[in-house]
N, CA, C and O atoms as a GROMACS GRO file, in nm:
protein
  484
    1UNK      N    1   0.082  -0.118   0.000
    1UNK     CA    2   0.000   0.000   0.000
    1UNK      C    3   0.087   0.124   0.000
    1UNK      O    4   0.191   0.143   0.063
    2UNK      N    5   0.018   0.212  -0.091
    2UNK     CA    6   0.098   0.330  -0.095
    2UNK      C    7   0.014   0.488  -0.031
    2UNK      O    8  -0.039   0.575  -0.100
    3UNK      N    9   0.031   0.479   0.147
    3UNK     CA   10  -0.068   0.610   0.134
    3UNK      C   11  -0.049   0.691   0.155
    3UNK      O   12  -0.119   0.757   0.232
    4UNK      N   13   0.098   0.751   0.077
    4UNK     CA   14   0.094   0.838   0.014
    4UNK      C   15  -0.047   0.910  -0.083
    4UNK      O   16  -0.076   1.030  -0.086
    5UNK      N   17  -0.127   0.783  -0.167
    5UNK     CA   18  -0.168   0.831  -0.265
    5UNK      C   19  -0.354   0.739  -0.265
    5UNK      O   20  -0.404   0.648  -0.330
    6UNK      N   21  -0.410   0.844  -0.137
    6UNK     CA   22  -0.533   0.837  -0.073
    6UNK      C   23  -0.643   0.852  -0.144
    6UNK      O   24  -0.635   0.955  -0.211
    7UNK      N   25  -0.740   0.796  -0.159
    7UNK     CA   26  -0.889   0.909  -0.194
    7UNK      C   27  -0.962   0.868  -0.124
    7UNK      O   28  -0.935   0.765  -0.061
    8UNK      N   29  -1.093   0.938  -0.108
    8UNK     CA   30  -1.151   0.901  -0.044
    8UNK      C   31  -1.291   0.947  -0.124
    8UNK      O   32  -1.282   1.055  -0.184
    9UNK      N   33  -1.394   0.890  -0.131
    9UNK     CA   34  -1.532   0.847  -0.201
    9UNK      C   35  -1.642   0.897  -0.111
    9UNK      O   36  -1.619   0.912   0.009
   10UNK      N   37  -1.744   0.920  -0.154
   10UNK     CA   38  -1.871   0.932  -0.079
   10UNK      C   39  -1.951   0.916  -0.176
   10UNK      O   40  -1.928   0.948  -0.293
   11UNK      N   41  -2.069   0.854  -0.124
   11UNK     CA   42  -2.227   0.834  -0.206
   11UNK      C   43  -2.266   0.988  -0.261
   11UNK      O   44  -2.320   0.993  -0.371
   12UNK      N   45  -2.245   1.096  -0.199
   12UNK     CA   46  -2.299   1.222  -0.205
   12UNK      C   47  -2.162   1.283  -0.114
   12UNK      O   48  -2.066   1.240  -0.050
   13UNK      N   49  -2.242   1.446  -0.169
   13UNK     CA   50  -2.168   1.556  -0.093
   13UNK      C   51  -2.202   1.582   0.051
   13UNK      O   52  -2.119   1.653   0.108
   14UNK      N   53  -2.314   1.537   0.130
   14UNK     CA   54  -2.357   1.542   0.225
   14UNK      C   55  -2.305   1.452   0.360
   14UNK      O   56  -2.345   1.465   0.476
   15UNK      N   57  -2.224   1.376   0.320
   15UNK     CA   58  -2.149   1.221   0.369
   15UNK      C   59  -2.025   1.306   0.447
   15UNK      O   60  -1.934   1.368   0.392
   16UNK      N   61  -2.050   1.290   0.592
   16UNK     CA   62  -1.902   1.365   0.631
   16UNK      C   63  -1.751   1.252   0.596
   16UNK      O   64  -1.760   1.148   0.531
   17UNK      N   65  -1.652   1.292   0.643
   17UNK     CA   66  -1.524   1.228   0.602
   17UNK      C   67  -1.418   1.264   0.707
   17UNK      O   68  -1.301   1.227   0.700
   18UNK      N   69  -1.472   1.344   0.811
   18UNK     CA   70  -1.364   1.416   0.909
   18UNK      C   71  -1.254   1.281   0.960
   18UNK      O   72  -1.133   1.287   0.942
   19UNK      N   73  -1.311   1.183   1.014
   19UNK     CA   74  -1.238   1.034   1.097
   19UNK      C   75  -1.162   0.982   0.958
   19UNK      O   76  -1.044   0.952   0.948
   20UNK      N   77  -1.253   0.982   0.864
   20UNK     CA   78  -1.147   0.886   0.750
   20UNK      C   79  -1.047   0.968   0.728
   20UNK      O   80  -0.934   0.921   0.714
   21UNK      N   81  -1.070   1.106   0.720
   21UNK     CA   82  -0.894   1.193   0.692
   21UNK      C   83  -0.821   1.230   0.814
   21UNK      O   84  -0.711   1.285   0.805
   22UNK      N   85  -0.872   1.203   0.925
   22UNK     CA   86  -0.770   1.192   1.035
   22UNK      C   87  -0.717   1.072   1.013
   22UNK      O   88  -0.597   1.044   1.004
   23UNK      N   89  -0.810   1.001   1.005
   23UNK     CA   90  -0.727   0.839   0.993
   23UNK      C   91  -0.615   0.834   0.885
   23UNK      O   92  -0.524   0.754   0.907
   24UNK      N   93  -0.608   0.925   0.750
   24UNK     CA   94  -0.526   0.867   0.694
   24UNK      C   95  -0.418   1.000   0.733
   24UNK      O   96  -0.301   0.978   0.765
   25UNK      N   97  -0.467   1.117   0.724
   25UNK     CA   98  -0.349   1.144   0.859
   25UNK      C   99  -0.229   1.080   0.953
   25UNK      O  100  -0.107   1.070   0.945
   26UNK      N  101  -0.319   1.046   1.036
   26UNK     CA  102  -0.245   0.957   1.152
   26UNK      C  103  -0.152   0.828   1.030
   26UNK      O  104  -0.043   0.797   1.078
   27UNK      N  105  -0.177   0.773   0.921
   27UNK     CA  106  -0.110   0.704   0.892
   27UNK      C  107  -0.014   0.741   0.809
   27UNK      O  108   0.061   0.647   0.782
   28UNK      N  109   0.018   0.865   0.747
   28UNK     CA  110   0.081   0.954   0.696
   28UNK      C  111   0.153   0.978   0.764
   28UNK      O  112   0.271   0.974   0.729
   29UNK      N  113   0.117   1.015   0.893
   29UNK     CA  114   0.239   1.099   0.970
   29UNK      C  115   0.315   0.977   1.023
   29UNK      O  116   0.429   1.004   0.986
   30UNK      N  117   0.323   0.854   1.089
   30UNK     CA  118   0.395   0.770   1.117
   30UNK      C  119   0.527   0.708   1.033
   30UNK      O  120   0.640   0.661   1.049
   31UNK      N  121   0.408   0.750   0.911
   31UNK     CA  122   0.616   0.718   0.781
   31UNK      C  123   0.615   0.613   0.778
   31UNK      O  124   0.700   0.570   0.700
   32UNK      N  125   0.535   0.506   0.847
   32UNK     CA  126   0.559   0.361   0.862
   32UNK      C  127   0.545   0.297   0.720
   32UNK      O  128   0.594   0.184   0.712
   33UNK      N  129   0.486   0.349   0.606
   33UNK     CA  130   0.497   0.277   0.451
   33UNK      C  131   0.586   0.363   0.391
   33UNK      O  132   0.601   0.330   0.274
   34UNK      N  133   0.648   0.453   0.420
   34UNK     CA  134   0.753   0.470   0.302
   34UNK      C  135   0.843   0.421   0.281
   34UNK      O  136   0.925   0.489   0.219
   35UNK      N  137   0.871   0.324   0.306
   35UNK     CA  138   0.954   0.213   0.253
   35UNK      C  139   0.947   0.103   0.147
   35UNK      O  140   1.032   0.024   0.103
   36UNK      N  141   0.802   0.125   0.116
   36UNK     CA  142   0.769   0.049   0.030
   36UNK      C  143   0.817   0.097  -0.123
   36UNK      O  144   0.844   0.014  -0.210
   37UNK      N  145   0.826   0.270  -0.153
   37UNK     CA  146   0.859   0.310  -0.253
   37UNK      C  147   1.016   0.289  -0.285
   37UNK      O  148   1.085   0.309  -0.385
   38UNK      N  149   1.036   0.249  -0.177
   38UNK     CA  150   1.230   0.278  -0.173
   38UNK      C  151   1.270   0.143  -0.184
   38UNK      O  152   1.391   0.120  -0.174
   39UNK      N  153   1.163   0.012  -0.211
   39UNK     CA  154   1.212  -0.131  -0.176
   39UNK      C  155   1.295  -0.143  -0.299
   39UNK      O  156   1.418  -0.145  -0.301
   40UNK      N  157   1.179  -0.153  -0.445
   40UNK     CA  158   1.310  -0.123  -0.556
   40UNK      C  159   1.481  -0.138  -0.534
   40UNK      O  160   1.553  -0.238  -0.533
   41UNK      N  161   1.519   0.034  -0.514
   41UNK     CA  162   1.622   0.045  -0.522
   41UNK      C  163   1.704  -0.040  -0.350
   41UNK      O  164   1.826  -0.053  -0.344
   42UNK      N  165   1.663  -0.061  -0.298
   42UNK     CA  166   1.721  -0.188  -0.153
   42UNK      C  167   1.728  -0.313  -0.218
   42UNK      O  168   1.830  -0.381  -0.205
   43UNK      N  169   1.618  -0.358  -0.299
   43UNK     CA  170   1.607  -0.479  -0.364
   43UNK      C  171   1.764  -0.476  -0.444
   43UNK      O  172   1.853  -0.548  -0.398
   44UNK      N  173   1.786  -0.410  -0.536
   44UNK     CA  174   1.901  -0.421  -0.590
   44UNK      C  175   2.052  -0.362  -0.510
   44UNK      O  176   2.161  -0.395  -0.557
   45UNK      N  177   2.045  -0.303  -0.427
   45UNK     CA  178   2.146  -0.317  -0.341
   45UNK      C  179   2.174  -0.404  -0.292
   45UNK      O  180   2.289  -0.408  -0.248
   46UNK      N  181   2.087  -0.523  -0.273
   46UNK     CA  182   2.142  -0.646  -0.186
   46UNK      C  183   2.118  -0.782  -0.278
   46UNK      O  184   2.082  -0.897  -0.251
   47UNK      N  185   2.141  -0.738  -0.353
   47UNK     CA  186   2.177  -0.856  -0.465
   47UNK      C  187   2.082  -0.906  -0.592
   47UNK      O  188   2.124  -0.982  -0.680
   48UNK      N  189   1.935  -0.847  -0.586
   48UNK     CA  190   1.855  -0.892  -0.643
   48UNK      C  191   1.847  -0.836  -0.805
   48UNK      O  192   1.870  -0.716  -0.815
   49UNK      N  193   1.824  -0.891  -0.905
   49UNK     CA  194   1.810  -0.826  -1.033
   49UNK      C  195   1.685  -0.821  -1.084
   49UNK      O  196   1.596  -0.854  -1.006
   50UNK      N  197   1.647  -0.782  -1.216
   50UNK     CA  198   1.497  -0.793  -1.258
   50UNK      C  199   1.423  -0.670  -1.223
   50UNK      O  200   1.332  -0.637  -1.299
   51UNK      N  201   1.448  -0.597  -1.116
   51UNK     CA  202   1.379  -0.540  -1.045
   51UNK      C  203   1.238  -0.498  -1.098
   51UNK      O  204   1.239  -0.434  -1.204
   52UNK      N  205   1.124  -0.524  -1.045
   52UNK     CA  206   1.024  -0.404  -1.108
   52UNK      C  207   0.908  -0.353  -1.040
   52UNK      O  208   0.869  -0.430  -0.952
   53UNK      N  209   0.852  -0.268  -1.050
   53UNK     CA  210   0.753  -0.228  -0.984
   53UNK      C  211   0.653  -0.170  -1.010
   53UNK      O  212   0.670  -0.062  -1.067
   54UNK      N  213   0.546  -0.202  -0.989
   54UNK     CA  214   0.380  -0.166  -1.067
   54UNK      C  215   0.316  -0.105  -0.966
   54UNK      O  216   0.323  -0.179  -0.868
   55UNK      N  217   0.252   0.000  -0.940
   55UNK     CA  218   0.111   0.059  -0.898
   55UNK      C  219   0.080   0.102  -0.932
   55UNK      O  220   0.120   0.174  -1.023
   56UNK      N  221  -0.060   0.089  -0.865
   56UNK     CA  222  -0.194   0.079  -0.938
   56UNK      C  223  -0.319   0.208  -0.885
   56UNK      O  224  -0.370   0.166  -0.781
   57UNK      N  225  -0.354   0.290  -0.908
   57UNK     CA  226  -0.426   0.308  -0.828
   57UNK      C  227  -0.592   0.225  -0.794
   57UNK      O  228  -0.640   0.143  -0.872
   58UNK      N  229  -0.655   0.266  -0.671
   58UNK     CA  230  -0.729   0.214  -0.582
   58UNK      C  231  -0.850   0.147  -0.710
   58UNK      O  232  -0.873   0.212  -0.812
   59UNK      N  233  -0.907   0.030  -0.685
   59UNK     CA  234  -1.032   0.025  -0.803
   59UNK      C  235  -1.135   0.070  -0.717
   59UNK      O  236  -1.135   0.049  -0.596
   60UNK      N  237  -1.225   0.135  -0.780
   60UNK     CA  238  -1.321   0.172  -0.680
   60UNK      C  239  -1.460   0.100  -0.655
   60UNK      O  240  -1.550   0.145  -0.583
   61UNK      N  241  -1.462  -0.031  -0.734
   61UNK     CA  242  -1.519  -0.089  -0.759
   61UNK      C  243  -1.526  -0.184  -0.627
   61UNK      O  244  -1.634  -0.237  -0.597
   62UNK      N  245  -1.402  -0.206  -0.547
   62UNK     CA  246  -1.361  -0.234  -0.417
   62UNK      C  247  -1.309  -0.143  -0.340
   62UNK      O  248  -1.209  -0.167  -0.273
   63UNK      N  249  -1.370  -0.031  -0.340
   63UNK     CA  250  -1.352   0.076  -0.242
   63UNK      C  251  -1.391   0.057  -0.090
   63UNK      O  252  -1.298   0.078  -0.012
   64UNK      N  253  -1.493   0.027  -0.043
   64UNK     CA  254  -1.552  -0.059   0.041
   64UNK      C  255  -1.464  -0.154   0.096
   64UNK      O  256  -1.424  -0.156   0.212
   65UNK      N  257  -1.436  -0.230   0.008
   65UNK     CA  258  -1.338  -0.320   0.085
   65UNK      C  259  -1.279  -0.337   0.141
   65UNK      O  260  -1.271  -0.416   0.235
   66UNK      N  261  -1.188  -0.236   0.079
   66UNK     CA  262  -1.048  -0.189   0.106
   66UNK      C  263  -1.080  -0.089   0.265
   66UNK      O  264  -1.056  -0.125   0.381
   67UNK      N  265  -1.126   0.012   0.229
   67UNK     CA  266  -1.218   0.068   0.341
   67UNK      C  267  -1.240  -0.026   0.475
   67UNK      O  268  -1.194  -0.003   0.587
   68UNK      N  269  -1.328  -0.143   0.433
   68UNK     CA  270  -1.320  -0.220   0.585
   68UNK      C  271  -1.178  -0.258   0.593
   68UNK      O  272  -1.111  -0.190   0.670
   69UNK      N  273  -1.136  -0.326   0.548
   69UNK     CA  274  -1.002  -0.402   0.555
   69UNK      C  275  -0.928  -0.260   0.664
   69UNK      O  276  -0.951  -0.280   0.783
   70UNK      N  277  -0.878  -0.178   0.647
   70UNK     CA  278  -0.816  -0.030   0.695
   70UNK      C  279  -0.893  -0.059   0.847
   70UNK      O  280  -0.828  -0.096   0.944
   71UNK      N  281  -1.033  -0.038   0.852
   71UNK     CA  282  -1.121  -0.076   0.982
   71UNK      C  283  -1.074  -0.166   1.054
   71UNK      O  284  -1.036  -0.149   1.170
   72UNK      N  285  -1.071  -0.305   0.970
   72UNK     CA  286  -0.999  -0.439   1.045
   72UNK      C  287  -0.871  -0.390   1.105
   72UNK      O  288  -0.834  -0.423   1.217
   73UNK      N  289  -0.816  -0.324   1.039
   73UNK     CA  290  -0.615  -0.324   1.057
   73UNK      C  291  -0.638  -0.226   1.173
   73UNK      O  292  -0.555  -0.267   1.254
   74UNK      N  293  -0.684  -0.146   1.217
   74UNK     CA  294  -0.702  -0.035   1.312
   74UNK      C  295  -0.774  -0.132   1.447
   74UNK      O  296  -0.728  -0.133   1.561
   75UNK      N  297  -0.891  -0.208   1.402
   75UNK     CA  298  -0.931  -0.253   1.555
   75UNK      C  299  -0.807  -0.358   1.567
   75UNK      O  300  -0.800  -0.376   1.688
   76UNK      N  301  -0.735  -0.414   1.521
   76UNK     CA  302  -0.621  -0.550   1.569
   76UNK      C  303  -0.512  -0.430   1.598
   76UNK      O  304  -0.426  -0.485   1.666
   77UNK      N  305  -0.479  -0.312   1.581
   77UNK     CA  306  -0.393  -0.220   1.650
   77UNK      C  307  -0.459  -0.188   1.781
   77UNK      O  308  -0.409  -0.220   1.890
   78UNK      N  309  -0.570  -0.126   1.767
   78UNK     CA  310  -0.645  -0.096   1.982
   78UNK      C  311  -0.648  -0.235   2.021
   78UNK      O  312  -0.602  -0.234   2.135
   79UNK      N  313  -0.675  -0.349   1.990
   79UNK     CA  314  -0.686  -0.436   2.070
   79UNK      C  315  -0.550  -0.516   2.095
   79UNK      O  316  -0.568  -0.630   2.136
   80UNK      N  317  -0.418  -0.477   2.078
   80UNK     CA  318  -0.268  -0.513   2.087
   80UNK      C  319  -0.191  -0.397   2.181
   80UNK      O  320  -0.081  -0.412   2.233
   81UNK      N  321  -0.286  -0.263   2.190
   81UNK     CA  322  -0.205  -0.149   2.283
   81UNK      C  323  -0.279  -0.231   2.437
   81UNK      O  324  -0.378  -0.295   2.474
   82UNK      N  325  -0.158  -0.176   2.483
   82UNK     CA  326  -0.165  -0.218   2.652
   82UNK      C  327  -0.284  -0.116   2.706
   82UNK      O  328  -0.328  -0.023   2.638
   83UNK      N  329  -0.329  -0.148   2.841
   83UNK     CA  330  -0.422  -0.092   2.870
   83UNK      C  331  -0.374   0.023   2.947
   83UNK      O  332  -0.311   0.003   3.051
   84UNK      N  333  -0.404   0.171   2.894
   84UNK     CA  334  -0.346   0.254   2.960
   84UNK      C  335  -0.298   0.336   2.897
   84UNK      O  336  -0.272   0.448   2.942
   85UNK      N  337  -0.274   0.300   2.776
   85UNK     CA  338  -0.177   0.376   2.652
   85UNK      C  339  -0.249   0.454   2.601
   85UNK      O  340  -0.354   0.420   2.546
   86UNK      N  341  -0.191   0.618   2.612
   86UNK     CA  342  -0.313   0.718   2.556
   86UNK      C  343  -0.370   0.693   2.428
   86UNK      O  344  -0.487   0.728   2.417
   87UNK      N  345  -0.311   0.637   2.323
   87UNK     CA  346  -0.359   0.628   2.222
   87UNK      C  347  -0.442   0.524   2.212
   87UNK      O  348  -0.465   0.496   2.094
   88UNK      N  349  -0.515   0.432   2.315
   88UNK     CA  350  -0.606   0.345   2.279
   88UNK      C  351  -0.747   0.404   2.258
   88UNK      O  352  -0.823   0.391   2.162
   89UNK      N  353  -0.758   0.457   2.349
   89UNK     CA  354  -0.865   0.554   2.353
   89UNK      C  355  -0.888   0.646   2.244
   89UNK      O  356  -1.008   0.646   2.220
   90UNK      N  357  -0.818   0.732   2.160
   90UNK     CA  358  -0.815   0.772   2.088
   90UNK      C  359  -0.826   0.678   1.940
   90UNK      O  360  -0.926   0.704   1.872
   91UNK      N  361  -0.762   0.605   1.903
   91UNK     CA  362  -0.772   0.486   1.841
   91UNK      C  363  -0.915   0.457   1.816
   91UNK      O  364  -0.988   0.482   1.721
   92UNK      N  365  -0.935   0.396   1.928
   92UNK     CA  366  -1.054   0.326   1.906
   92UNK      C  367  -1.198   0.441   1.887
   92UNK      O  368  -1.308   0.397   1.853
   93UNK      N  369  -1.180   0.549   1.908
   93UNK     CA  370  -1.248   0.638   1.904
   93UNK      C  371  -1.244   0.648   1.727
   93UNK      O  372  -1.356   0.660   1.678
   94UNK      N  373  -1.158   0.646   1.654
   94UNK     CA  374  -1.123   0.668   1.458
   94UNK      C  375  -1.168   0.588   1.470
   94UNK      O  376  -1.276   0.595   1.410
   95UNK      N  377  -1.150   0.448   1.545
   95UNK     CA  378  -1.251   0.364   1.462
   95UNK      C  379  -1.394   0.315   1.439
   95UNK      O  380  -1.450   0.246   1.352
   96UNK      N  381  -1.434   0.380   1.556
   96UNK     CA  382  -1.581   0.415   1.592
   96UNK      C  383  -1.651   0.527   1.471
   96UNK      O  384  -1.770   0.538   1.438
   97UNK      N  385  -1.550   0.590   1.430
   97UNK     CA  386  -1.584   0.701   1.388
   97UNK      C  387  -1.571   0.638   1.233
   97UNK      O  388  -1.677   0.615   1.175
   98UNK      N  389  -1.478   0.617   1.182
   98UNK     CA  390  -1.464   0.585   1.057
   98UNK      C  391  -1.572   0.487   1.022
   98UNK      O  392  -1.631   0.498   0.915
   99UNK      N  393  -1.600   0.389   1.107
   99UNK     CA  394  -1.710   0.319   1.084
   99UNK      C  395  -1.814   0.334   1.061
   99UNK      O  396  -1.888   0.289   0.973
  100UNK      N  397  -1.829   0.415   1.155
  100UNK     CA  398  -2.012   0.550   1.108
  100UNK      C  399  -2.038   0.595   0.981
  100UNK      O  400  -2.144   0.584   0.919
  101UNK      N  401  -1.865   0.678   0.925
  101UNK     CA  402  -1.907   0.742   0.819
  101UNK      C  403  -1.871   0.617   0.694
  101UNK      O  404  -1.862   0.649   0.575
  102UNK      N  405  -1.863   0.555   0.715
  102UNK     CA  406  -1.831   0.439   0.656
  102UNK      C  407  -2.010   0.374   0.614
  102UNK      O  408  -2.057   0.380   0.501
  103UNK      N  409  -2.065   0.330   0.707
  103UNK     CA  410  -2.252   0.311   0.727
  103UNK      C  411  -2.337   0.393   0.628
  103UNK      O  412  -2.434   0.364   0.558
  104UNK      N  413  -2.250   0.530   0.651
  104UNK     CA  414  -2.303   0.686   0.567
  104UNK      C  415  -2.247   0.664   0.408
  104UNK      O  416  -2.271   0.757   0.331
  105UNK      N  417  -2.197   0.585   0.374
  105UNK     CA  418  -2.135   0.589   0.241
  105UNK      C  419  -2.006   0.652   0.214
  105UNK      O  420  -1.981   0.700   0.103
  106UNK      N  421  -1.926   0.655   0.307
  106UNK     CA  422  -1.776   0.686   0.293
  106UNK      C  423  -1.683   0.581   0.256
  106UNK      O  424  -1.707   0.467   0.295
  107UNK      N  425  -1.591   0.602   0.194
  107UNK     CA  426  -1.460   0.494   0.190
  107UNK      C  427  -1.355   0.564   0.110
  107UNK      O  428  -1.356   0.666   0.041
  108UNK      N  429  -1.255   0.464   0.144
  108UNK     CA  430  -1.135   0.519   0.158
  108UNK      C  431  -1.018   0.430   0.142
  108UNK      O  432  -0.961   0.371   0.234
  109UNK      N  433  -0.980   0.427  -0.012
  109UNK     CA  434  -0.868   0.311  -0.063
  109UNK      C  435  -0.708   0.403  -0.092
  109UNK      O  436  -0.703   0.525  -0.106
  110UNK      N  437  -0.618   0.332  -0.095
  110UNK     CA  438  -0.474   0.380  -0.193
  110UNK      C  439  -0.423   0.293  -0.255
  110UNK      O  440  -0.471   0.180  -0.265
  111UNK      N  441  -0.272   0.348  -0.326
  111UNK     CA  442  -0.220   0.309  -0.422
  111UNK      C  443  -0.181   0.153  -0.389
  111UNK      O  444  -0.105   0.129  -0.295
  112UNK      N  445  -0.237   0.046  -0.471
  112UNK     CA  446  -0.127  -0.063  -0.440
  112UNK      C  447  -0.008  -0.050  -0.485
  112UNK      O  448   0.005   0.050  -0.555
  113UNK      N  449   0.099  -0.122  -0.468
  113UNK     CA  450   0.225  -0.144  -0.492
  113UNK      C  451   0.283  -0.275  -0.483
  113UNK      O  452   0.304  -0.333  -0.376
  114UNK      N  453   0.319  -0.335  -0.636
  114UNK     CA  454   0.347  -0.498  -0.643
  114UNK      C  455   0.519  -0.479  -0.729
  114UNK      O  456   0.558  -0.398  -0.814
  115UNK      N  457   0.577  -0.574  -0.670
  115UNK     CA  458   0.746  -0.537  -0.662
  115UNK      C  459   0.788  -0.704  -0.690
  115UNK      O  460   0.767  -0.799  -0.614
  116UNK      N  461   0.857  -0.706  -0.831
  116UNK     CA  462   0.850  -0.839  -0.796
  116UNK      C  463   1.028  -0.831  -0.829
  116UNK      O  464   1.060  -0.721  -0.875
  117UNK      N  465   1.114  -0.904  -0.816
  117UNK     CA  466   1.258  -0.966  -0.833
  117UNK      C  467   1.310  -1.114  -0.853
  117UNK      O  468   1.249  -1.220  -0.865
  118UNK      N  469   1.434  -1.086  -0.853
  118UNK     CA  470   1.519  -1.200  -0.886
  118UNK      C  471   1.597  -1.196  -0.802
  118UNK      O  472   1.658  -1.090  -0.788
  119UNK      N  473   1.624  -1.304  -0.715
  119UNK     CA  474   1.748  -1.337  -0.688
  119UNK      C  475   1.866  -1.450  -0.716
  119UNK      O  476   1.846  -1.563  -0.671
  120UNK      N  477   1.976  -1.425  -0.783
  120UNK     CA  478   2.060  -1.518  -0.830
  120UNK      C  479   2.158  -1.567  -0.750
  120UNK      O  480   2.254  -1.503  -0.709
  121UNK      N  481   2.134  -1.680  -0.727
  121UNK     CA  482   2.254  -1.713  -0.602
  121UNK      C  483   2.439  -1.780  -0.668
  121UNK      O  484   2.528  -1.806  -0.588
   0.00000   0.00000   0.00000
């Protein structure tokens, strides 16, 4: 996943979106996928050839999906924080929230990213 490169959908203009763009916020600011754009060039630093790399953007045809799936990945994060940790509460609060507007006709997919190589031993 690349989310860097977000959208986000609604049935109508009337559909709020505030939780789904904090949410992808909060996953923006952690930096925790930018590594995926940089695998490429690591891939061939450490021996691999062929290199290549395809993305795609989101189909929206599985927008929804993708959308819950993001839902899933967020409640198995609050339910792995220790009890006590400010961010559970908060957490689980996006996901309360994203879920709602989610009910309302919101969703919210990004870029895949498929990387495939060689390695020659």
């Amino acid at each position: 996943m690349d989310v860097s490169d977000n959208i986000i959908a609604t049935v109508d203009d009337t559909v709020r979106v505030d939780a789904i763009t904090k949410m992808i916020s909060l996953m923006k600011g952690q930096g925790s996928y930018k590594w995926i754009l940089k695998l490429p060039e690591l891939l061939n630093e450490h021996g691999f050839h062929d290199v290549h790399s395809h993305r795609s953007k989101p189909d929206m045809s599985l927008l929804k999906f993708y959308n819950d799936l993001h839902i899933l990945a967020w409640m198995e994060i609050v339910s792995r924080l220790p009890e006590g940790d400010e961010r559970k509460k908060m957490f689980s609060q996006i996901v309360a929230d994203v879920s709602e507007e989610s009910q309302q006709g919101a969703a919210t997919g990004c870029a895949k990213v498929v990387i495939v190589a060689r390695k020659l031993d």
